[in-house]
C-alpha positions in Angstrom: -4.5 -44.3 -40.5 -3.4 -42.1 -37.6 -4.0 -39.2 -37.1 -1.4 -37.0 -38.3 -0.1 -39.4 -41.3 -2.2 -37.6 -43.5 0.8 -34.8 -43.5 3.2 -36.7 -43.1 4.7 -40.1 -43.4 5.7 -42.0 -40.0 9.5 -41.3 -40.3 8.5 -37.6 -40.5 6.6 -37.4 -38.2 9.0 -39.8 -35.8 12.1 -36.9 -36.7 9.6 -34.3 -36.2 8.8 -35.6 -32.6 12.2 -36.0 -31.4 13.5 -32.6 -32.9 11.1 -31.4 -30.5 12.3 -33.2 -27.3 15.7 -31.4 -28.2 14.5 -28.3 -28.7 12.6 -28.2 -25.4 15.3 -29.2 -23.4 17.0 -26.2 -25.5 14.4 -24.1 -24.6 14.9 -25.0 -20.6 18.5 -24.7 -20.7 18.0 -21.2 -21.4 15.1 -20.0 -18.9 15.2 -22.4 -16.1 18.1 -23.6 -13.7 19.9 -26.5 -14.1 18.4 -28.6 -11.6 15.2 -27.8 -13.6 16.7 -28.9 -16.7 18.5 -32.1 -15.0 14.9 -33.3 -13.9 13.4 -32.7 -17.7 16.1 -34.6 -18.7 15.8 -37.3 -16.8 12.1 -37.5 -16.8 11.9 -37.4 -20.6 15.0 -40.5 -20.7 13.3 -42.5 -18.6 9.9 -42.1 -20.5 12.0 -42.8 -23.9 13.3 -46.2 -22.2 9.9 -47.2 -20.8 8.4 -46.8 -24.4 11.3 -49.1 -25.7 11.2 -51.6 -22.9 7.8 -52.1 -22.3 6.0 -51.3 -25.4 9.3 -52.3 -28.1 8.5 -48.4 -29.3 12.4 -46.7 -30.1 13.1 -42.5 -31.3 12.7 -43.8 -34.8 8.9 -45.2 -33.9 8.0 -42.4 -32.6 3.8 -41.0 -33.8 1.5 -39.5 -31.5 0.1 -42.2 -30.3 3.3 -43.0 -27.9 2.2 -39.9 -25.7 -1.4 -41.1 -25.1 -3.2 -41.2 -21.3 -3.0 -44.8 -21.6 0.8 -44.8 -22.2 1.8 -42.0 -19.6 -0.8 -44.1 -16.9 1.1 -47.2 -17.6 4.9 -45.2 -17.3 3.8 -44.0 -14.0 3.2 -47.8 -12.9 6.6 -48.7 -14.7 8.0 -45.5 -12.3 6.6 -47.4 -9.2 7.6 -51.1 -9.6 11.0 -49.9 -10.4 10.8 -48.1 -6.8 9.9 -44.5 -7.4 7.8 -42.9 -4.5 4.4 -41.3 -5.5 6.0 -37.9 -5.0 8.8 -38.5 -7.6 6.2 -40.2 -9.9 4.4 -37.0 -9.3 7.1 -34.8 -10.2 7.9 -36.7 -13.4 4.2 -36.2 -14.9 4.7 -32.6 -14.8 8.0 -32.5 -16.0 6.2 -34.7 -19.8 3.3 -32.6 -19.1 5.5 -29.4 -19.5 7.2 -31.1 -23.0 3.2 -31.9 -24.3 2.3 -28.2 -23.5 5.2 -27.1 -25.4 4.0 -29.9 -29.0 0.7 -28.0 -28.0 2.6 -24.4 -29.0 4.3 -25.6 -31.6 1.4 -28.1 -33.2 -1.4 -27.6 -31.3 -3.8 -29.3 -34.1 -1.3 -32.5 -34.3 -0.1 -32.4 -30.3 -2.5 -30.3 -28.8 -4.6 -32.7 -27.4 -2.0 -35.0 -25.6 -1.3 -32.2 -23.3 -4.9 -32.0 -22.9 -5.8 -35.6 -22.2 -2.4 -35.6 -20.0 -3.5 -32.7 -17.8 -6.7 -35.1 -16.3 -4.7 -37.7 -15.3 -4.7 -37.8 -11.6 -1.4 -37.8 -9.4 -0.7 -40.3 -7.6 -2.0 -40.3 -3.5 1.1 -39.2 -1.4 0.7 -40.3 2.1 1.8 -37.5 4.4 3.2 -38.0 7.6 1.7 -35.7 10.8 4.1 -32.8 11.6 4.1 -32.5 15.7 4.3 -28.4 15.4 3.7 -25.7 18.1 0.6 -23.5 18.7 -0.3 -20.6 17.2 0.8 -18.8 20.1 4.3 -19.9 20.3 4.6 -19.2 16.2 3.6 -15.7 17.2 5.7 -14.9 20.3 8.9 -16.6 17.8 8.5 -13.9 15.3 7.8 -11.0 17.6 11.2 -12.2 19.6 13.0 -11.5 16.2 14.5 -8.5 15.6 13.7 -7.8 11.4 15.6 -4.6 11.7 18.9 -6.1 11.7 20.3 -8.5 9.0 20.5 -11.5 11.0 17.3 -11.3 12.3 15.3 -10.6 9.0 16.9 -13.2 7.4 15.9 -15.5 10.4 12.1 -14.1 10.1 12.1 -15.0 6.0 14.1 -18.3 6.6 11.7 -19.2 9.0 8.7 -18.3 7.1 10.2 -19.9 4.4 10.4 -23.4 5.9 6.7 -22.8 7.3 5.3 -22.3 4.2 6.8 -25.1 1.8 8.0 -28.1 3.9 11.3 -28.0 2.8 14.4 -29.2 4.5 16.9 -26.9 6.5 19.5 -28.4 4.2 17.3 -27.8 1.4 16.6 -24.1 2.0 20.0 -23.3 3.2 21.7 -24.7 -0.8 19.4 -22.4 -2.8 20.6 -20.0 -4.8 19.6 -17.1 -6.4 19.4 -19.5 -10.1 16.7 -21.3 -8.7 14.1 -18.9 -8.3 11.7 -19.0 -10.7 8.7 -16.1 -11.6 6.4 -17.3 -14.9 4.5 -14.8 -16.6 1.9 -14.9 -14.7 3.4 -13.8 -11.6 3.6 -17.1 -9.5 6.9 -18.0 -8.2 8.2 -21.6 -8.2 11.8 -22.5 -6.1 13.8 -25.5 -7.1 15.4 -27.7 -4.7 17.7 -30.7 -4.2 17.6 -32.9 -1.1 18.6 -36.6 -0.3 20.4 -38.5 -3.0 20.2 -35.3 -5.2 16.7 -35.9 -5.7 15.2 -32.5 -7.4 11.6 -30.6 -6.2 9.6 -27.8 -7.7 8.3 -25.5 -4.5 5.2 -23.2 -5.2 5.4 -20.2 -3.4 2.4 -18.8 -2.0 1.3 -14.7 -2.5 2.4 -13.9 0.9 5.6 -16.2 1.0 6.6 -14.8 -2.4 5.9 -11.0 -1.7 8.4 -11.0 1.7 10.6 -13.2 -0.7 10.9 -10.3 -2.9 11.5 -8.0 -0.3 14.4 -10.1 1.4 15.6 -10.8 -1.9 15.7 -6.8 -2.7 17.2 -5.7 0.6 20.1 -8.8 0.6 20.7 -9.2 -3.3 19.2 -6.1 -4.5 18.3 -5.0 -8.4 20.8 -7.5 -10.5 20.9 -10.2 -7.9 24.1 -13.1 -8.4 22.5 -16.2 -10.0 25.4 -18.3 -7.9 25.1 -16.5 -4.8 22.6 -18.4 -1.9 19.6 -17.1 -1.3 20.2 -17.1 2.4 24.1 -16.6 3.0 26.2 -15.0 6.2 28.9 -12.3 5.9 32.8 -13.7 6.5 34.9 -11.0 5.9 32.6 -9.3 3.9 31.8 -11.8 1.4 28.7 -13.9 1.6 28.8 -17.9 2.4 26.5 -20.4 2.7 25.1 -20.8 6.4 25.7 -23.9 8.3 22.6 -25.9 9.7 24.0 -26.1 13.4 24.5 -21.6 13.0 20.8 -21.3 12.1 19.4 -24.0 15.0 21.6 -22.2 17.4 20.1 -18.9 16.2 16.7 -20.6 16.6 17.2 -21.6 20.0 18.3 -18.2 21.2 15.2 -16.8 19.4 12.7 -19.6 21.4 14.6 -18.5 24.4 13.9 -15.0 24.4 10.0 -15.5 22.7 9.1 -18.2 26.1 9.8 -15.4 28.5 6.6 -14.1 27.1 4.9 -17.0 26.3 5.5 -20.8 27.5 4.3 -22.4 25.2 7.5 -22.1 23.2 9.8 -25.3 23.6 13.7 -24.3 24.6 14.5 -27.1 21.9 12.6 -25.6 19.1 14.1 -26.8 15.9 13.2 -25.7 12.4 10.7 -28.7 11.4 8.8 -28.4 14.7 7.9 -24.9 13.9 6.5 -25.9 10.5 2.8 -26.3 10.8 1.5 -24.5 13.7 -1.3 -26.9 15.5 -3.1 -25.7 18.3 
């Protein structure tokens, strides 16, 4: 007998399982952005049509047992032969592993362990490819040749640490908006992001990045902040609009210009990726 059918019969338990997909993606809707909310969506379909291709299991089949390590190992397989890259495979665990730690709330002596036994599965290896960055001591002379006491400049300085710090595209940085910042109750901040092919990424924020964060965020947005308004914007005629890639690289250039007078180690070209990862 499984393990919950002693409460409930299998159709129960079956309704009760998919009341609760709903009412976490209800529950997302209303605390997280909707790129967030897109990516639950899509990660919870495409577990729902790998249980019903691969293992014949549909809504109405639906026990405990379909959320098992040995099930959510095999989906990430099924995620890879139909072409999805380790980071998107990735990705998708933690958006089911978020839907098993909310079971866990709501049941956690029926569901609690499936969030449990998800949590030590291991991701899958990402291969990461070298970033060709600068020294140390042109990273240093770049910041020093910005001036944070104007506007440009300290949104230049946060931009730039920004990119640094996560990785993330120029592209990518330059679409955020306010909506997709993210602070849990436990302090840590999470941004959401959409690149290539409107693929959607969760961006952890480390202490530092997330304290100057706050401060940009206070002296450009202030107290009640715009959820629709970008995260780093210009001024046309006094309303704010989304920067253009070639306006920030020109900016870039002009900083790398002034900071190789003091040190030459600082390439003319300097683009936003080749500053990411300082190497000496």
């Amino acid at each position: 007998m499984e393990k919950n059918s002693t409460k409930k019969g299998r159709k129960d338990t079956a309704a009760e399982i998919f009341n609760f997909i709903g009412a976490w993606r209800e529950q997302a809707a209303l605390s997280s952005s909707p790129h967030t909310v897109e990516a639950y969506k899509n990660a919870m379909d495409l577990y729902v049509r790998f249980l019903d291709q691969s293992l014949h299991v549909t809504t109405g089949d639906f026990t405990w047992k379909c959320f098992s390590r040995e099930n959510i190992e095999k989906w990430m397989q099924w995620l890879t032969q139909r072409g999805n890259k380790p980071q998107t495979v990735n990705l998708r665990l933690s958006h089911l592993r978020e839907f098993l730690r909310y079971m866990e709330g709501r049941s956690a002596s029926e569901y609690g362990h499936l969030y449990h036994e998800a949590a030590l599965i291991r991701r899958m290896k990402v291969q990461h490819t070298e970033v060709r960055g600068v020294s140390d001591a042109a990273v240093e002379a770049v910041q020093k040749a910005i001036d944070t006491t104007t506007d440009a400049g300290a949104r230049d300085f946060v931009l730039l640490l920004f990119l640094n710090e996560t990785g993330a595209r120029l592209n990518e940085a330059l679409s955020i908006k306010m909506k997709d910042i993210h602070t849990d109750s436990k302090g840590k901040v999470t941004v959401t992001v959409t690149g290539k092919g409107g693929y959607i990424r969760t961006l952890y924020l480390t202490p530092v990045v997330a304290r100057k964060l706050k401060e940009y965020t206070l002296r450009f947005h202030g107290t009640s902040p715009d959820g629709e308004s970008y995260l780093f914007y210009s001024k046309i005629k006094g309303r704010h609009a989304k920067i253009t890639s070639r306006a920030i690289q020109k900016r870039l250039k002009q900083h790398a210009a002034e900071a190789h007078e003091t040190c030459d180690e600082v390439p003319l070209d300097l683009h936003p990726h080749r500053s990411a990862l300082p190497l000496a």
